[in-house]
C-alpha positions as CSV (number, residue, x, y, z in Angstrom):
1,X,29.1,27.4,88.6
2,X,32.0,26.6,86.2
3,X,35.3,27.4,85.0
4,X,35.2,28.1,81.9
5,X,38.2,29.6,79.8
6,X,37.8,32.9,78.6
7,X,37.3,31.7,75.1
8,X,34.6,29.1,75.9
9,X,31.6,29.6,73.5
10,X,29.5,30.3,76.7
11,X,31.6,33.0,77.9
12,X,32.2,35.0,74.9
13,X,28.0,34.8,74.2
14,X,27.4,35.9,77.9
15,X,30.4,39.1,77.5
16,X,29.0,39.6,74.0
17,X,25.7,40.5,75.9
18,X,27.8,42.5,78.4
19,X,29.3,44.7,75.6
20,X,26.0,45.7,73.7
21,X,24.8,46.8,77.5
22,X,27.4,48.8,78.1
23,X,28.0,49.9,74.7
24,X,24.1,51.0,74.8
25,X,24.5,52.8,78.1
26,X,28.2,54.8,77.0
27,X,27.3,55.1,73.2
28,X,31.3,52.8,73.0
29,X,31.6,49.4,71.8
30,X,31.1,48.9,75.7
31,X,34.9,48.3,77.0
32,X,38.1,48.8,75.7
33,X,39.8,47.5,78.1
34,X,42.9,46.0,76.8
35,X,41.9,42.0,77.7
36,X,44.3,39.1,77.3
37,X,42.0,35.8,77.6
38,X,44.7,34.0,79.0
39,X,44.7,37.0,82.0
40,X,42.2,34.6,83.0
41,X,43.7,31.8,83.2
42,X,45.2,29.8,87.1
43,X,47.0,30.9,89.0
44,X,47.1,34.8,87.8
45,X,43.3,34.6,86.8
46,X,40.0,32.9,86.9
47,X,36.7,32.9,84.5
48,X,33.3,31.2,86.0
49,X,29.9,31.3,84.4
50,X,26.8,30.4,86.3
51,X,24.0,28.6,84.5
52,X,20.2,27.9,85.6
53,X,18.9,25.3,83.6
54,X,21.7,24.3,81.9
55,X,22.0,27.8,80.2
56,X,24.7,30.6,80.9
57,X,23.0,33.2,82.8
58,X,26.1,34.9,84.3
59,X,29.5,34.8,84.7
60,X,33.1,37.0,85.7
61,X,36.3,36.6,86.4
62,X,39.4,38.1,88.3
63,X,42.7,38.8,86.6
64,X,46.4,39.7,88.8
65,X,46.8,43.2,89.7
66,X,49.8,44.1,91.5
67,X,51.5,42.0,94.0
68,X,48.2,41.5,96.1
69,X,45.2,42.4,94.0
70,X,42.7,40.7,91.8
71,X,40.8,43.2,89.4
72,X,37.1,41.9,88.7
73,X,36.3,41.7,84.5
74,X,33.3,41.2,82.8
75,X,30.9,40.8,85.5
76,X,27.5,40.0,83.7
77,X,24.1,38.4,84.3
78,X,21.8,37.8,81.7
79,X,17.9,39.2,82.1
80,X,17.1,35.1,82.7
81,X,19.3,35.3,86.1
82,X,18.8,38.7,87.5
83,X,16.6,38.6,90.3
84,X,17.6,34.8,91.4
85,X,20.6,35.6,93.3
86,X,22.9,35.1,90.1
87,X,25.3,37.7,90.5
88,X,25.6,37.3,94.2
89,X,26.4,33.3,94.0
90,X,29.2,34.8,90.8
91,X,30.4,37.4,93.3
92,X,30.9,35.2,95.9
93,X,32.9,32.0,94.4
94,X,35.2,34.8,92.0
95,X,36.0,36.0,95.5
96,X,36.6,33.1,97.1
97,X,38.9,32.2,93.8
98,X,41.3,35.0,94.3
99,X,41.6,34.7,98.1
100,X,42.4,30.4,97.0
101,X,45.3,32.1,94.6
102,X,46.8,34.4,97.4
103,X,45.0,37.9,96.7
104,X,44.3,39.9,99.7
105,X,42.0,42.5,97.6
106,X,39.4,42.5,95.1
107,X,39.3,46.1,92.7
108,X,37.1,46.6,89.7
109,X,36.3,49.8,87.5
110,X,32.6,50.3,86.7
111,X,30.8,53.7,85.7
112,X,28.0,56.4,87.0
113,X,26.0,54.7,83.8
114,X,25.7,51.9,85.7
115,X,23.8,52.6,89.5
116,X,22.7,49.3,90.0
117,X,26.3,47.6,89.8
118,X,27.2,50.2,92.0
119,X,24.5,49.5,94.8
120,X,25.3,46.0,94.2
121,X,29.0,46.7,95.0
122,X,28.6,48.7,97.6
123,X,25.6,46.7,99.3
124,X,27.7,43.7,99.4
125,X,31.2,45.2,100.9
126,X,32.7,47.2,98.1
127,X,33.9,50.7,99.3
128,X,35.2,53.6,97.0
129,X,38.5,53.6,96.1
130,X,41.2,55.7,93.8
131,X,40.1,55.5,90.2
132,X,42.9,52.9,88.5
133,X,43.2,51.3,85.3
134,X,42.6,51.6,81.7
135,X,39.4,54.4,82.3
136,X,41.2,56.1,85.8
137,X,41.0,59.3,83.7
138,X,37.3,59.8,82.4
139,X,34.5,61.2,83.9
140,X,31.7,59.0,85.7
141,X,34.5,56.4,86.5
142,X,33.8,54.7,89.9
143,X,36.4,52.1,90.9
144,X,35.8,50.4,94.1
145,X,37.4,47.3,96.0
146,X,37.2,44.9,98.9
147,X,39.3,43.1,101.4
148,X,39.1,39.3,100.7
């Protein structure tokens, strides 16, 4: 696992990917999310990538949110990792970098398009919570969170 800035040629290939998935699964350009890279940058942020091989096979990262949240962006593995315990090991250390910067919660937005991110949130902690952020207001929003 690395940090990686937002901006890191690994990065933007690995959310490149991201965005044709969701884009194919909402018919959008994926996520419109208004995204500063530098939201992801210590203290107030965090961007890793996970690589198997010596290739980028997934990454995330956490951005502030209020006084004592972390909101979870662009969590993505590639085909090449899924099935190897990728997205746990990304889960995990973006976690673990919050609760380092002083967050007490992590939050993320995801959608009913998506049912495997959503058993993986919710088999490893995350519970339903109110819908926030930039898609709070359409249908199939699921936002969900944890206590670091």
């Amino acid at each position: 696992m690395k940090r990686l800035p937002f901006t890191a040629p690994e990065s933007v290939a690995l959310v490149t990917e991201l965005m044709i998935d969701l884009g194919a699964r909402y018919g959008s350009s994926g996520d419109d999310t208004p995204v500063d890279p530098t939201d992801f940058s210590p203290p107030n942020g965090d961007f890793l990538v996970a690589f198997l091989d010596g290739e980028p096979v997934g990454c995330a990262g956490w951005r502030v949110h209020g006084a004592e949240e972390a909101e979870l962006k662009r969590m993505y593995t590639a085909p090449a990792g899924r099935r190897r315990g990728v997205a746990k090991a990304v889960l995990r250390a973006i976690e673990d970098s919050a609760r380092e910067a002083g967050r007490k919660r992590l939050i993320l937005e995801t959608g009913d398009k998506q049912p495997e991110a959503i058993a993986f949130y919710v088999a490893n902690g995350y519970e339903r919570i109110p819908d926030f952020g930039y898609y709070r207001d359409s249908p199939g929003v699921r936002s969900y969170g944890r206590v670091l």
